[in-house]
C-alpha positions in Angstrom: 0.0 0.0 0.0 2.5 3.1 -1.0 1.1 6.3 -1.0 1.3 8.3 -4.4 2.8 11.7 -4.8 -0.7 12.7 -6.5 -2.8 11.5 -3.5 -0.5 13.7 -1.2 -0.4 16.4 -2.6 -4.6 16.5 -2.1 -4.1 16.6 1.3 -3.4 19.8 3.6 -0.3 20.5 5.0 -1.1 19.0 8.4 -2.8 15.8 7.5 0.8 15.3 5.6 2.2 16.3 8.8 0.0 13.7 10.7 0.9 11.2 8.3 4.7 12.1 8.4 4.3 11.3 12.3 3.0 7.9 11.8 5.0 6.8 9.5 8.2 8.1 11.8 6.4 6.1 14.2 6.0 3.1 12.1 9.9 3.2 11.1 10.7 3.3 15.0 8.7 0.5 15.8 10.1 -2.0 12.6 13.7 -0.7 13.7 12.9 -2.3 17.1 12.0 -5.2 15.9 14.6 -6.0 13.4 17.1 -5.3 16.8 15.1 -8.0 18.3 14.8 -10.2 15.7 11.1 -9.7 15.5 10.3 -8.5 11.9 8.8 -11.0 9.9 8.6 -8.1 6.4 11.7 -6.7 5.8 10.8 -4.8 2.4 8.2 -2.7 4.8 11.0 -1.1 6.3 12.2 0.6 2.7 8.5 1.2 2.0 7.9 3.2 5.1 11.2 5.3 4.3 10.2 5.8 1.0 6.6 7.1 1.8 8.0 9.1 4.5 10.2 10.8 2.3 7.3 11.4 -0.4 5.4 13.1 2.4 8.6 15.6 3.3 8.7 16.1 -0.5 5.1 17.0 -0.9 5.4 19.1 2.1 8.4 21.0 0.5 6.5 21.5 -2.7 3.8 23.0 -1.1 5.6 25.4 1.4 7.5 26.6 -1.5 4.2 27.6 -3.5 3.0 29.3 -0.2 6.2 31.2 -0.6 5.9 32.8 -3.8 
């Protein structure tokens, strides 16, 4: 389930902001449990980083609009 650029950038500012928070969240908690040996779906860990960093991107793109 990746998010799309398009989808994000349909979303105000602090829903991308909420979402940014989970997935921080998310990335803690699979982090944990690769320490422990828990994590059973490796490839979510570079999906989460990669959606995560589609949010900051859409987040840049729109504070730079509000700029000019």
């Amino acid at each position: 389930m990746a998010l799309t650029a398009k989808d994000l950038r349909d979303k105000t500012p602090d829903q991308l902001r909420d979402q940014l928070v989970a997935l921080k969240k998310e990335a803690f908690n699979l982090r944990f449990q690769k320490a422990t040996n828990q994590l059973e779906n490796t490839a979510r860990m570079r999906a989460v980083r990669r959606d995560a960093a589609r949010v900051q991107t859409v987040l840049t793109e729109k504070a730079r609009a509000a700029a000019q």
